[in-house]
N, CA, C, O and CB atoms as a CASP TS submission, in Angstrom:
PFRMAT TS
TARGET T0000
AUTHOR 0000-0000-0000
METHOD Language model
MODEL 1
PARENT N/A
ATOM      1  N   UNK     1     100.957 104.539 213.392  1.00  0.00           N
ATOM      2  CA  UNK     1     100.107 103.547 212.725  1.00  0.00           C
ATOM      3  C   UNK     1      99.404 104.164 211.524  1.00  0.00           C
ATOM      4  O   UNK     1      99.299 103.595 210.438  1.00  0.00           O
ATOM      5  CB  UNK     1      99.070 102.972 213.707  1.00  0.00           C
ATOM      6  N   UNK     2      99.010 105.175 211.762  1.00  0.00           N
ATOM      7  CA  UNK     2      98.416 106.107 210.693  1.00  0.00           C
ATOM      8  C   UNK     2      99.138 106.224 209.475  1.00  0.00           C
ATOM      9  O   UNK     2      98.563 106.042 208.402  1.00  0.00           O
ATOM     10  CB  UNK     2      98.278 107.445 211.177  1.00  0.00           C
ATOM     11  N   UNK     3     100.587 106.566 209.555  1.00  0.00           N
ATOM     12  CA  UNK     3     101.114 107.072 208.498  1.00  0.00           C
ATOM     13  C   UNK     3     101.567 105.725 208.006  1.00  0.00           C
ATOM     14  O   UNK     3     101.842 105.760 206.806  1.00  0.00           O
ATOM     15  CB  UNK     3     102.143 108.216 208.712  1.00  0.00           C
ATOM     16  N   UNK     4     101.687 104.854 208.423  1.00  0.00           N
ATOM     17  CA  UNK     4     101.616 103.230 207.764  1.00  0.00           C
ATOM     18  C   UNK     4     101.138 103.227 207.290  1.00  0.00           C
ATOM     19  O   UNK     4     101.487 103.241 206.110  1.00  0.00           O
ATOM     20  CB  UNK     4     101.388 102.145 208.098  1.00  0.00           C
ATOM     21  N   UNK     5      99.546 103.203 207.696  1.00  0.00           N
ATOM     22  CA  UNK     5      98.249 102.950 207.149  1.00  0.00           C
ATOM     23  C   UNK     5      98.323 103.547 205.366  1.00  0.00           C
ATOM     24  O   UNK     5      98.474 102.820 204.384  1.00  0.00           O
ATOM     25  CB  UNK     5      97.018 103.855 208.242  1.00  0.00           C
ATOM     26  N   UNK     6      98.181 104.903 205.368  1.00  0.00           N
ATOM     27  CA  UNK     6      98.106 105.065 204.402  1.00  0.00           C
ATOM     28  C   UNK     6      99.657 104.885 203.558  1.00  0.00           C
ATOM     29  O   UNK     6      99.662 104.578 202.366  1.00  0.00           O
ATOM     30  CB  UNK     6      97.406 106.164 204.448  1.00  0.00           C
ATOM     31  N   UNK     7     100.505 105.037 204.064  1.00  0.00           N
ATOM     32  CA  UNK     7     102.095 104.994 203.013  1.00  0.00           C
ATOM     33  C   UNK     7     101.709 103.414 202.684  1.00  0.00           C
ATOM     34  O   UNK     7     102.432 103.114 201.735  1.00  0.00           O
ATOM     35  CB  UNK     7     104.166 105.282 204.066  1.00  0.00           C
ATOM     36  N   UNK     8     101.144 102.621 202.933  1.00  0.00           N
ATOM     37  CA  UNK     8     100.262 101.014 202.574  1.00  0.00           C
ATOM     38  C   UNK     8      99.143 101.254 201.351  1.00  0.00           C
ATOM     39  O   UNK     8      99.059 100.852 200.191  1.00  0.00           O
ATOM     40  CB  UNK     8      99.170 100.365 204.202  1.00  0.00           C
ATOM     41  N   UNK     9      98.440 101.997 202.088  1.00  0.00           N
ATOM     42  CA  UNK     9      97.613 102.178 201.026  1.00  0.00           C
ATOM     43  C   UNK     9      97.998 102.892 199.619  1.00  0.00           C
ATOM     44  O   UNK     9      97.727 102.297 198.576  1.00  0.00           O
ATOM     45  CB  UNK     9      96.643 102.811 201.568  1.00  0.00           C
ATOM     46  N   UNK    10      98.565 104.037 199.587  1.00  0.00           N
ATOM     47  CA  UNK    10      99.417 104.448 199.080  1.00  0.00           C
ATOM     48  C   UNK    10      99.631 103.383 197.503  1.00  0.00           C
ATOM     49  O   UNK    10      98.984 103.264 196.463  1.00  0.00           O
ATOM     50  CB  UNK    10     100.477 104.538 200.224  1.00  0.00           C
ATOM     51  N   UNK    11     100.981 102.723 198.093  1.00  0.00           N
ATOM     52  CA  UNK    11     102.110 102.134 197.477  1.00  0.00           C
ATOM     53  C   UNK    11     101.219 100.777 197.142  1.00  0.00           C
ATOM     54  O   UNK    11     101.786  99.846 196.570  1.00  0.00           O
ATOM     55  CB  UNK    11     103.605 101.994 198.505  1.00  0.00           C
ATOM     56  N   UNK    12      99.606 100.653 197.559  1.00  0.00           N
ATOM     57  CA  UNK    12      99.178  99.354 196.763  1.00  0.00           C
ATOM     58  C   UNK    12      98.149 100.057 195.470  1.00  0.00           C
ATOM     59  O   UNK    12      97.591  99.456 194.552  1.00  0.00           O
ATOM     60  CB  UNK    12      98.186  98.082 197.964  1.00  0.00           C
ATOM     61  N   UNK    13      98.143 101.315 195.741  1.00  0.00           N
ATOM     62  CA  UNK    13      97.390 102.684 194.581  1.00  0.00           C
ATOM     63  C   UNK    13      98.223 102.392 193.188  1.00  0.00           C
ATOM     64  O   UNK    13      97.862 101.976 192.087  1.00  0.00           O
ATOM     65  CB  UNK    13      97.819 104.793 195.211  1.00  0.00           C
ATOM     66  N   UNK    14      99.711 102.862 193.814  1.00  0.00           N
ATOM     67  CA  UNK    14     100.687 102.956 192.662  1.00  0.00           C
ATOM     68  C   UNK    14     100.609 101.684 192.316  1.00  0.00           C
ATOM     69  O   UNK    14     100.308 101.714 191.123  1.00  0.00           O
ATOM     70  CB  UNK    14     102.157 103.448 192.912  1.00  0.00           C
ATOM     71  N   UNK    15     100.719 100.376 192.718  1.00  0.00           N
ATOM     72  CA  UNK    15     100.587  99.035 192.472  1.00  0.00           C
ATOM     73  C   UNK    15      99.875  98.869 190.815  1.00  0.00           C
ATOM     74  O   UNK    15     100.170  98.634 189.643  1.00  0.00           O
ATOM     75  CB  UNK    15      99.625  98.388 193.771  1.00  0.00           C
ATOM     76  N   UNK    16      98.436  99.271 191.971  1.00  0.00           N
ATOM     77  CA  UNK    16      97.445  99.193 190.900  1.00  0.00           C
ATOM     78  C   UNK    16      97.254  99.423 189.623  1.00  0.00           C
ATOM     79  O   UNK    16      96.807  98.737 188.704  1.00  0.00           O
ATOM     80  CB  UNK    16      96.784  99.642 191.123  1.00  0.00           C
ATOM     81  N   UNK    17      97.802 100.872 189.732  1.00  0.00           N
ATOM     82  CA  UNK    17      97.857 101.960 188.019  1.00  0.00           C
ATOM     83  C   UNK    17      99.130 101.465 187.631  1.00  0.00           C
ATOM     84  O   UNK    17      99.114 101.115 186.450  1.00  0.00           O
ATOM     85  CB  UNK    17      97.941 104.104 188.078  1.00  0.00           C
ATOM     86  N   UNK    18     100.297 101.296 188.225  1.00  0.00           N
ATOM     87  CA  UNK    18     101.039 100.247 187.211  1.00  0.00           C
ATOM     88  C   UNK    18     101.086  99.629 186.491  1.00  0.00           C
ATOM     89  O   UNK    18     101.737  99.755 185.453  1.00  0.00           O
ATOM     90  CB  UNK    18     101.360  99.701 187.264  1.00  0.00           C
ATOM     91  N   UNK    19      99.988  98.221 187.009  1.00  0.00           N
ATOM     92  CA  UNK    19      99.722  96.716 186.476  1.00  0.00           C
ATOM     93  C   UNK    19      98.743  97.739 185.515  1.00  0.00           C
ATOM     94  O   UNK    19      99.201  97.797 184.374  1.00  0.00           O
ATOM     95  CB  UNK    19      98.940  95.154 187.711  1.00  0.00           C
ATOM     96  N   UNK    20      97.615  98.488 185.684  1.00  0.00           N
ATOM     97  CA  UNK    20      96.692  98.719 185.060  1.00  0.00           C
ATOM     98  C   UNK    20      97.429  99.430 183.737  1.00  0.00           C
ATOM     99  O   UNK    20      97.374  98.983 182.591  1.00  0.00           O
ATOM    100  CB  UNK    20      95.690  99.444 185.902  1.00  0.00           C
ATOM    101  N   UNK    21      98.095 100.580 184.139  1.00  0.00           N
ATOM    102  CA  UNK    21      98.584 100.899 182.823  1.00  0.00           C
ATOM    103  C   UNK    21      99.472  99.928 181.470  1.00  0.00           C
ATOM    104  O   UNK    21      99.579 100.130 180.260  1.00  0.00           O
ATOM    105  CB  UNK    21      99.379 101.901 183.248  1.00  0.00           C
ATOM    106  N   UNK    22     100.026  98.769 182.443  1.00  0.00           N
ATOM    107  CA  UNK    22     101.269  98.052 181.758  1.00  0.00           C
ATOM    108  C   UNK    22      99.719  97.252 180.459  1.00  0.00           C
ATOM    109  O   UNK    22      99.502  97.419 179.259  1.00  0.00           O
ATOM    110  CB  UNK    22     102.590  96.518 183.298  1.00  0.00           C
ATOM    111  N   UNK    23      99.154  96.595 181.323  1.00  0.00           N
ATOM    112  CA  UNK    23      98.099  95.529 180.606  1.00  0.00           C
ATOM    113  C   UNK    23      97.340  96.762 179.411  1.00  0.00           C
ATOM    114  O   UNK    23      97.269  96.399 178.237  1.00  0.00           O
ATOM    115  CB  UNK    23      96.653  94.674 182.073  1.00  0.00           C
ATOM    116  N   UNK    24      96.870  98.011 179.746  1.00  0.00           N
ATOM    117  CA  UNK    24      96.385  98.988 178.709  1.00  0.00           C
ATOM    118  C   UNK    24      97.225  98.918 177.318  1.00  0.00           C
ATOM    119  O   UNK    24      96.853  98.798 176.150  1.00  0.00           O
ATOM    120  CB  UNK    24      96.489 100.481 179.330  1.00  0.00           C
ATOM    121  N   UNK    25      98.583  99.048 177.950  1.00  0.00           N
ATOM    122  CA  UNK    25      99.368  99.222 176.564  1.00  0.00           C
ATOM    123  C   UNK    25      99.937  97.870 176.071  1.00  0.00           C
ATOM    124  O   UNK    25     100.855  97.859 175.250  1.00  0.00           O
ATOM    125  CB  UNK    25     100.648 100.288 176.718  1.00  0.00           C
ATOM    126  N   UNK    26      99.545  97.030 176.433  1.00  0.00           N
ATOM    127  CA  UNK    26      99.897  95.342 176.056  1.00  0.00           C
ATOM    128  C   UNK    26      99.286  95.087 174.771  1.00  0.00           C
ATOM    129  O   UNK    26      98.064  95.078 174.626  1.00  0.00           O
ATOM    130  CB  UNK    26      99.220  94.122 177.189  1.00  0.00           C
ATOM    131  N   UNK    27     100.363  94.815 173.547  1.00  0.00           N
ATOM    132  CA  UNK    27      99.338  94.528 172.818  1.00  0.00           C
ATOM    133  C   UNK    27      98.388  93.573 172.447  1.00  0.00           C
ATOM    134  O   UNK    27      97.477  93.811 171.653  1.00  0.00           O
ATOM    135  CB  UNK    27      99.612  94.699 172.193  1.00  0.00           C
ATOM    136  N   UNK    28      98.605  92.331 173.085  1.00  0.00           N
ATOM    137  CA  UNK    28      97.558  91.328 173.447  1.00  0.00           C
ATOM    138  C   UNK    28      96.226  91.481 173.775  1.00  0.00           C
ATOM    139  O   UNK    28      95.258  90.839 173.367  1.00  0.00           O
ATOM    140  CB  UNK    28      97.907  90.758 174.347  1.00  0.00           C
ATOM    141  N   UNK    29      96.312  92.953 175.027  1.00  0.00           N
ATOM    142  CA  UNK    29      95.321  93.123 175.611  1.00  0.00           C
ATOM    143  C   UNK    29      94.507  93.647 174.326  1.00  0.00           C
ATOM    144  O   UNK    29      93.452  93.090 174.023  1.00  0.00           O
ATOM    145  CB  UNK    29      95.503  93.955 176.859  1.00  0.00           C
ATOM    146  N   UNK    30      95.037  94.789 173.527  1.00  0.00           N
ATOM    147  CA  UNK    30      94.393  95.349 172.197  1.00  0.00           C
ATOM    148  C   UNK    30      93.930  94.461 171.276  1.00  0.00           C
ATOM    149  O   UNK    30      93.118  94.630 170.367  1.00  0.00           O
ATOM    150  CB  UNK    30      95.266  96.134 171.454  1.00  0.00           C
ATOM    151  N   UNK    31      94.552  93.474 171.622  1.00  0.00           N
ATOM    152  CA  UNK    31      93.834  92.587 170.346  1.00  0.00           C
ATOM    153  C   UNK    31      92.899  91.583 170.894  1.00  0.00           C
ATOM    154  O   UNK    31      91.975  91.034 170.295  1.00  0.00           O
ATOM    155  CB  UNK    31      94.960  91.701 169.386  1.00  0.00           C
ATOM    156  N   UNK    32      93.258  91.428 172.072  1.00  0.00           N
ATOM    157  CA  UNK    32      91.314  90.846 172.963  1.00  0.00           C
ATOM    158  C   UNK    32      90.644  91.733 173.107  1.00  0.00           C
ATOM    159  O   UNK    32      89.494  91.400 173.393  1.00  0.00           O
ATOM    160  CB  UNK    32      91.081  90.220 174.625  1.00  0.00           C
ATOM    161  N   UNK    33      90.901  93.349 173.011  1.00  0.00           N
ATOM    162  CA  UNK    33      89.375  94.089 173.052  1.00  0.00           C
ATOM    163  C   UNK    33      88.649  94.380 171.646  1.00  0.00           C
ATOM    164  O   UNK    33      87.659  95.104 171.531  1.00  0.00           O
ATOM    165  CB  UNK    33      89.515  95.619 173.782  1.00  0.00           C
ATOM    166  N   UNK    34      89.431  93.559 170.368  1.00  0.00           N
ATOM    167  CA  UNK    34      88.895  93.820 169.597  1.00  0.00           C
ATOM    168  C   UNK    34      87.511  92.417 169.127  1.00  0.00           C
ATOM    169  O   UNK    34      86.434  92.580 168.552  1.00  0.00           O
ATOM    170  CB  UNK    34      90.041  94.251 168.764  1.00  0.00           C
ATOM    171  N   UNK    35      88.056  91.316 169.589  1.00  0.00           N
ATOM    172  CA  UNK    35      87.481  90.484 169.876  1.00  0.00           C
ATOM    173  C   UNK    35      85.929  90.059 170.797  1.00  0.00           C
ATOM    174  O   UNK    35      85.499  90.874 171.613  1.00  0.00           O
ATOM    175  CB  UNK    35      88.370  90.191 170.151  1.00  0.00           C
ATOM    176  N   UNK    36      85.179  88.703 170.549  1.00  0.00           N
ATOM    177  CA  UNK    36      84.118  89.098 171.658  1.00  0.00           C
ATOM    178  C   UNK    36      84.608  88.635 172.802  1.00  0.00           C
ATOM    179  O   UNK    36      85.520  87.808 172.818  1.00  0.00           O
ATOM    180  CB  UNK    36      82.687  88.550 171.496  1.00  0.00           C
ATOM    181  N   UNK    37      84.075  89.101 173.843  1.00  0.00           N
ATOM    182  CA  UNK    37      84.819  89.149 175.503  1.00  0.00           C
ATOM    183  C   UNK    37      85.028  87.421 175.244  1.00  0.00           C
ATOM    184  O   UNK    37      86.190  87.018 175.299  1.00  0.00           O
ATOM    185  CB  UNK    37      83.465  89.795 177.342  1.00  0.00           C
ATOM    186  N   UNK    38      84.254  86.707 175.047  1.00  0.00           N
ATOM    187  CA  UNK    38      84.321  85.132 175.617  1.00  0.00           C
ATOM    188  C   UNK    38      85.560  84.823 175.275  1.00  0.00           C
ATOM    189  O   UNK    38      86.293  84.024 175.858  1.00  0.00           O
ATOM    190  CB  UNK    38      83.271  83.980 175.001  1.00  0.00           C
ATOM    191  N   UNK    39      85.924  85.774 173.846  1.00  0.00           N
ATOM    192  CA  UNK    39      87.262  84.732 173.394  1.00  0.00           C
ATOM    193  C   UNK    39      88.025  84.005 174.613  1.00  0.00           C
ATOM    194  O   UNK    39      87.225  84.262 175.513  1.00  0.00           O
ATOM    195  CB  UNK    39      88.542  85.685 172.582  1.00  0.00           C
ATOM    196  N   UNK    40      88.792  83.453 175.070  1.00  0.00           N
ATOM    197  CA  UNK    40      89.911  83.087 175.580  1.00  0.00           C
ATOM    198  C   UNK    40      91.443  83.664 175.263  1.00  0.00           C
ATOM    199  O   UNK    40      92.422  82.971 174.982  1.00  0.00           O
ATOM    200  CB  UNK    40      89.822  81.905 175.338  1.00  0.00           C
ATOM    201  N   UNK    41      91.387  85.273 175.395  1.00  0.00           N
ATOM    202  CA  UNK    41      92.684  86.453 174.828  1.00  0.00           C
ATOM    203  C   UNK    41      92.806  86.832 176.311  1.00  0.00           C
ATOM    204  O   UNK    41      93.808  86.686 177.012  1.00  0.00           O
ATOM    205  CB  UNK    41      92.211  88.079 173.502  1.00  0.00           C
ATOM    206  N   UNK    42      91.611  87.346 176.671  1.00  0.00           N
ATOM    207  CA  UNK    42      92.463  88.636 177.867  1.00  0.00           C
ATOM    208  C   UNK    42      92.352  87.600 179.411  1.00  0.00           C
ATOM    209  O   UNK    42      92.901  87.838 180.487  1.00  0.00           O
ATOM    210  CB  UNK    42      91.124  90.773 178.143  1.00  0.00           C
ATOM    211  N   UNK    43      91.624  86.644 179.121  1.00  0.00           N
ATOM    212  CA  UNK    43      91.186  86.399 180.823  1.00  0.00           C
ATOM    213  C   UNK    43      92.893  85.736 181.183  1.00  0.00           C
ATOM    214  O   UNK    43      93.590  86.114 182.125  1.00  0.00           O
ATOM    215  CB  UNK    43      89.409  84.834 181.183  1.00  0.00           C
ATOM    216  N   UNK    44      93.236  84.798 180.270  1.00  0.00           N
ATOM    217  CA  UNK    44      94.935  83.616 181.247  1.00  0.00           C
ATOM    218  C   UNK    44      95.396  84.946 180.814  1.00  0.00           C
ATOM    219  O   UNK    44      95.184  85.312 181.970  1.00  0.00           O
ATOM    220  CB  UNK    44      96.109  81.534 180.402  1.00  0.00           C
ATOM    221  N   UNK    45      95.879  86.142 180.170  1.00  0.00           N
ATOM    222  CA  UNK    45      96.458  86.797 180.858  1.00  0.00           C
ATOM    223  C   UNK    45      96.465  87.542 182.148  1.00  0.00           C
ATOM    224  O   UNK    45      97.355  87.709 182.982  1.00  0.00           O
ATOM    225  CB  UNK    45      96.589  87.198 180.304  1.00  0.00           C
ATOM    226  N   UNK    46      95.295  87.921 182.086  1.00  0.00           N
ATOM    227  CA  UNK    46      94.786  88.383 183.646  1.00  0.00           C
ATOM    228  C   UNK    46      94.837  87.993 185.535  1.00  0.00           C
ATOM    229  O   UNK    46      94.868  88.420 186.689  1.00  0.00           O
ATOM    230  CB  UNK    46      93.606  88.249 183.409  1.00  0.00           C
ATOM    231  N   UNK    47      94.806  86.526 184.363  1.00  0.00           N
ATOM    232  CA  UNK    47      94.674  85.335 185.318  1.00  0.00           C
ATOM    233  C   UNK    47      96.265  85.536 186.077  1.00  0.00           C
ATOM    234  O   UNK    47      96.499  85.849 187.244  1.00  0.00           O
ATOM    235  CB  UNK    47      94.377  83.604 184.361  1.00  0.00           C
ATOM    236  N   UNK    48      97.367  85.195 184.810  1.00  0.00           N
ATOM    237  CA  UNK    48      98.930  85.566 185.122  1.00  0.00           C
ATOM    238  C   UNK    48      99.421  86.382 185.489  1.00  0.00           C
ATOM    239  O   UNK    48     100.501  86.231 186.059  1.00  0.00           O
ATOM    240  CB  UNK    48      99.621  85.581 184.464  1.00  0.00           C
ATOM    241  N   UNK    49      98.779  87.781 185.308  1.00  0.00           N
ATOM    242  CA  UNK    49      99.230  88.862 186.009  1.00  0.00           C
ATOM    243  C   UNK    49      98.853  88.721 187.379  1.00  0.00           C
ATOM    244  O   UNK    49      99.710  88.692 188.262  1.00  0.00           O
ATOM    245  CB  UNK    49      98.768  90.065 185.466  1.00  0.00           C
ATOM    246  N   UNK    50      98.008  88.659 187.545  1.00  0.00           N
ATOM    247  CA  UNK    50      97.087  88.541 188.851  1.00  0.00           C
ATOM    248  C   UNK    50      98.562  87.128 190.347  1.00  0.00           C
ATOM    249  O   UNK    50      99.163  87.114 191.422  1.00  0.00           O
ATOM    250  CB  UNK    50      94.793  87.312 187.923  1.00  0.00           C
ATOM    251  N   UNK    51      98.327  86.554 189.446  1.00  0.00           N
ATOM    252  CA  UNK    51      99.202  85.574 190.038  1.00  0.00           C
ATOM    253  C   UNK    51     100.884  86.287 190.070  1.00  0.00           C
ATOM    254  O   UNK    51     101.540  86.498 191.091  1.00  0.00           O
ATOM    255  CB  UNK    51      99.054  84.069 189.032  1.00  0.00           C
ATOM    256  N   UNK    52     101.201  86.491 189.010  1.00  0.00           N
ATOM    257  CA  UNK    52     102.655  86.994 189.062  1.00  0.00           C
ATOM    258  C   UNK    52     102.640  88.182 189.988  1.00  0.00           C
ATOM    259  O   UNK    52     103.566  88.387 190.773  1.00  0.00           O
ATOM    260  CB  UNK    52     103.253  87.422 187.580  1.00  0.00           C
ATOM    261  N   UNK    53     101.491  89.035 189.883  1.00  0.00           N
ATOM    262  CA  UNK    53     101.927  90.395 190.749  1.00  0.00           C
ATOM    263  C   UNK    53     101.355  90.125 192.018  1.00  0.00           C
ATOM    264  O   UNK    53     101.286  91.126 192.733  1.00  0.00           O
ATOM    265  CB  UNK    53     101.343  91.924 190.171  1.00  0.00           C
ATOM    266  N   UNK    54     100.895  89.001 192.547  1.00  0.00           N
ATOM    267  CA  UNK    54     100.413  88.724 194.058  1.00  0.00           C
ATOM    268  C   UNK    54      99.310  89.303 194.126  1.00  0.00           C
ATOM    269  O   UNK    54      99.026  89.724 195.247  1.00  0.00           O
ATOM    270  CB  UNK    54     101.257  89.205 195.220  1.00  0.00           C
ATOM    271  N   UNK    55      98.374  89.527 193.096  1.00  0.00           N
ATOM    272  CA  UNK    55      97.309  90.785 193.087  1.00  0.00           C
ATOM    273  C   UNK    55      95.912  89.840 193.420  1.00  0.00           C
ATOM    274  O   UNK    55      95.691  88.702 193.006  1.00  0.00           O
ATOM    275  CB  UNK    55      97.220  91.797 191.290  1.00  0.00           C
ATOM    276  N   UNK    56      94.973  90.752 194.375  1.00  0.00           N
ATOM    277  CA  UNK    56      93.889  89.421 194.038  1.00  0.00           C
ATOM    278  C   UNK    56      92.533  89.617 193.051  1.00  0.00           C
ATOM    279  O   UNK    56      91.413  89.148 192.851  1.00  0.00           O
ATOM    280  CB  UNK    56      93.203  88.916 195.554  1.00  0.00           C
ATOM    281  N   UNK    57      93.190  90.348 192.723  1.00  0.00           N
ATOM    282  CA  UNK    57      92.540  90.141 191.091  1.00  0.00           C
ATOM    283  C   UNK    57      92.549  90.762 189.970  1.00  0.00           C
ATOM    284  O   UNK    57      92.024  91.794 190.389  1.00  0.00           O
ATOM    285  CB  UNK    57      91.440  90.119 191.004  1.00  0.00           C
ATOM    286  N   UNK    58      92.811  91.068 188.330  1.00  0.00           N
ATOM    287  CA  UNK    58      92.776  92.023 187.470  1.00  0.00           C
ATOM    288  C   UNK    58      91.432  91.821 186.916  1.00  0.00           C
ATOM    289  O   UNK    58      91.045  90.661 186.769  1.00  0.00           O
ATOM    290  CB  UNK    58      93.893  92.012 186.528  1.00  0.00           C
ATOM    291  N   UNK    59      90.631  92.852 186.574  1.00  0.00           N
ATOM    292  CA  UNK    59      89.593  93.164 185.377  1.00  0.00           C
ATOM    293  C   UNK    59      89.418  94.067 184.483  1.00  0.00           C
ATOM    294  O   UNK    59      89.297  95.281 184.652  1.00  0.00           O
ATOM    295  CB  UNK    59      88.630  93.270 185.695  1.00  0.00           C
ATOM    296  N   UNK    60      89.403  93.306 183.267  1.00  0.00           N
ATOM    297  CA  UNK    60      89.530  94.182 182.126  1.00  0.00           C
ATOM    298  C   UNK    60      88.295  93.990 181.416  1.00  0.00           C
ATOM    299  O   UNK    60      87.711  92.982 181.017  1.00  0.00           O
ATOM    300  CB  UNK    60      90.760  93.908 181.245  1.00  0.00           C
ATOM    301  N   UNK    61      87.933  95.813 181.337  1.00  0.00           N
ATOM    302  CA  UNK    61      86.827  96.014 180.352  1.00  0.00           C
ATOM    303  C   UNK    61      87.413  96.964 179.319  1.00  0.00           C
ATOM    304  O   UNK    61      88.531  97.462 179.189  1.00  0.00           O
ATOM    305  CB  UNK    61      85.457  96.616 181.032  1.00  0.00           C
ATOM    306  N   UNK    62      85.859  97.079 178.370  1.00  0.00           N
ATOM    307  CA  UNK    62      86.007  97.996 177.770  1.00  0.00           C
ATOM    308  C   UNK    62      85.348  99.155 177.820  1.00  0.00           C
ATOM    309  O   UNK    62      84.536  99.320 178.730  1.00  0.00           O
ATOM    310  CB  UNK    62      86.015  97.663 176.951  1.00  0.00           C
ATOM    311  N   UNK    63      85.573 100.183 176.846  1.00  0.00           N
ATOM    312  CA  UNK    63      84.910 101.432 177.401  1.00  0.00           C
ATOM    313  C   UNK    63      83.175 101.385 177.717  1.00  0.00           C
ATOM    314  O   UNK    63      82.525 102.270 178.274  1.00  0.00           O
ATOM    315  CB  UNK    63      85.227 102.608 176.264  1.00  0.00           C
ATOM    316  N   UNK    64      82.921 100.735 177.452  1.00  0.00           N
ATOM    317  CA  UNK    64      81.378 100.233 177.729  1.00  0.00           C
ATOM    318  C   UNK    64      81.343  99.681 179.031  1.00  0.00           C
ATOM    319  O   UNK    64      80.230  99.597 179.551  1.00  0.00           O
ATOM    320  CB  UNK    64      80.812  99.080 176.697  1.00  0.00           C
ATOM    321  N   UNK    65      82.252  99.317 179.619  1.00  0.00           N
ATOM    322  CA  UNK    65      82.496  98.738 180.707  1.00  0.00           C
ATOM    323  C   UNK    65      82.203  97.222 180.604  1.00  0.00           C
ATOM    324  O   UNK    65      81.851  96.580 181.594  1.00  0.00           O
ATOM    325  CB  UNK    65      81.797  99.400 181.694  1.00  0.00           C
ATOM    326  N   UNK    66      82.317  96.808 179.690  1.00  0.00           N
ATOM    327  CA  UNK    66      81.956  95.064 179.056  1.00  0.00           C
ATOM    328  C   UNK    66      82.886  94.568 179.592  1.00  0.00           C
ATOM    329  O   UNK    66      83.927  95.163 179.312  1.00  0.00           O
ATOM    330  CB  UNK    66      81.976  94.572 177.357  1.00  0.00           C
ATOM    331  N   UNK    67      83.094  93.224 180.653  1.00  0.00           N
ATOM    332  CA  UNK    67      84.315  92.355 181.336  1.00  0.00           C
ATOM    333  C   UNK    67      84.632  91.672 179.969  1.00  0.00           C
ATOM    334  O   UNK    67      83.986  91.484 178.938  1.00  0.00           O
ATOM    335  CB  UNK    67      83.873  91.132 182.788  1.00  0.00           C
ATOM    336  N   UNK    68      85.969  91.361 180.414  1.00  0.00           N
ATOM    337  CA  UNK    68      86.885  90.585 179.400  1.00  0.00           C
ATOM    338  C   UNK    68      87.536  89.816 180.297  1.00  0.00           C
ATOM    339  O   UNK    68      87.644  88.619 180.029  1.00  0.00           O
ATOM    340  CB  UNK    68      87.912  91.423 178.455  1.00  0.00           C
ATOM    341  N   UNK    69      87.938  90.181 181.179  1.00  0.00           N
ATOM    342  CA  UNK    69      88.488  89.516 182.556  1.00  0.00           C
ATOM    343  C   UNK    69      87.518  89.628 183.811  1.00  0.00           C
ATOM    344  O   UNK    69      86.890  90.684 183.883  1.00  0.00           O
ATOM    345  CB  UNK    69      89.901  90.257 182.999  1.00  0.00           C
ATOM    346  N   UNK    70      87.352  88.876 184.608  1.00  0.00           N
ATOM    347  CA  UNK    70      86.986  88.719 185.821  1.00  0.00           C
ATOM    348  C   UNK    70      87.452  87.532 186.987  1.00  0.00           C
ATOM    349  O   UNK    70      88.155  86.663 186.471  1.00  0.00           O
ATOM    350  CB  UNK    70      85.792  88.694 185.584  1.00  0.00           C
ATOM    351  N   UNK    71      87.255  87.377 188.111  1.00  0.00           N
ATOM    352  CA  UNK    71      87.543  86.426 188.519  1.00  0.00           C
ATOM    353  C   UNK    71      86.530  85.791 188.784  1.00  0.00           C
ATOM    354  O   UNK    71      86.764  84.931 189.634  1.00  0.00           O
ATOM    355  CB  UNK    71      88.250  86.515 189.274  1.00  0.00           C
ATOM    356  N   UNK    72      85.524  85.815 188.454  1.00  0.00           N
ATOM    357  CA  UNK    72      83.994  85.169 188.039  1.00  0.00           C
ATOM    358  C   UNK    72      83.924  84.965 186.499  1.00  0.00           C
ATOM    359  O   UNK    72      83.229  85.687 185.783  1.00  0.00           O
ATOM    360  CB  UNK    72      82.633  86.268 188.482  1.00  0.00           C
ATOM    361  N   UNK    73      84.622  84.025 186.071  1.00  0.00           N
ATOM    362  CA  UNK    73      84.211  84.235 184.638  1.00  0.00           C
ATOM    363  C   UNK    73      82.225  84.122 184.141  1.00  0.00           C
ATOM    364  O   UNK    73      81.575  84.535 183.181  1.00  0.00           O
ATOM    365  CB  UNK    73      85.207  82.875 183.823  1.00  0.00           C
ATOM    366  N   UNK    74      82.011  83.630 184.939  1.00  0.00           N
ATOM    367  CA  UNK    74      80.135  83.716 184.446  1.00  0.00           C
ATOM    368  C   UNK    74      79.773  84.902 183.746  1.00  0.00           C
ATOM    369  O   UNK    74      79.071  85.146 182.765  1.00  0.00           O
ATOM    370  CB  UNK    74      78.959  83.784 185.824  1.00  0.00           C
ATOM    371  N   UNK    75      80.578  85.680 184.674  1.00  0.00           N
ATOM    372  CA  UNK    75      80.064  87.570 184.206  1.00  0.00           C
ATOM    373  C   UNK    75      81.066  88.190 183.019  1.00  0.00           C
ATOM    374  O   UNK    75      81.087  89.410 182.856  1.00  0.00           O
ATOM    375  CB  UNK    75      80.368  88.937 185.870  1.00  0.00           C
ATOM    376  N   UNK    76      81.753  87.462 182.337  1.00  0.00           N
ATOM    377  CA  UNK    76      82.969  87.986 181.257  1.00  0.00           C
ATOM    378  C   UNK    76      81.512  87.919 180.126  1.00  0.00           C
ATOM    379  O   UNK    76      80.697  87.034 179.866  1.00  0.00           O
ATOM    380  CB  UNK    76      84.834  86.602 180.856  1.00  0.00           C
ATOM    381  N   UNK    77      81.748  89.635 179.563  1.00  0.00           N
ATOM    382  CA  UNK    77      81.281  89.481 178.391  1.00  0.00           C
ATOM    383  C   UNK    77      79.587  90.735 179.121  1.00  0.00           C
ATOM    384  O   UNK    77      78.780  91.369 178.441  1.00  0.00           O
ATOM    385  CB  UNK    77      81.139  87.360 177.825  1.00  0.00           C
ATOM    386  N   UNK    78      79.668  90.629 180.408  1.00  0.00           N
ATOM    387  CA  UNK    78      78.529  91.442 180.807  1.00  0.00           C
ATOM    388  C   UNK    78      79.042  92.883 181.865  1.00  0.00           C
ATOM    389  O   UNK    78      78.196  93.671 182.288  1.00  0.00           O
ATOM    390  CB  UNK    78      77.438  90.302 181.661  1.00  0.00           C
TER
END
């Protein structure tokens, strides 16, 4: 059960830095972080990844840690 456990945890790690790296080098994503968070750029993508990769949820900030994505949009932009 153990070695499930983590070869699970694991392989939802690699998941993660996948999706995370793919959306980093997206250039969409580059051109909603140049933007202010509210635009409407990074969140329906987020939204689509999130959905396409079965994920339950993507968030994208910036190096400030400013949301651009959330699944709370109230907080995009804080």
């Amino acid at each position: 059960y153990m070695e499930v456990s983590n070869a699970t945890r694991d392989g939802l790690k690699e998941t993660a830095l996948a999706v995370a790296r793919t959306m980093a080098d997206m250039r969409q994503v580059m051109r909603g972080l140049e933007a202010p968070p509210q635009q409407p750029i990074i969140q329906p993508l987020a939204q689509a990844i999130t959905r396409r990769n079965d994920l339950l949820y993507a968030i994208v900030t910036d190096m400030q840690g400013i949301r651009y994505s959330h699944p709370d949009s109230s907080i995009i932009g804080k």
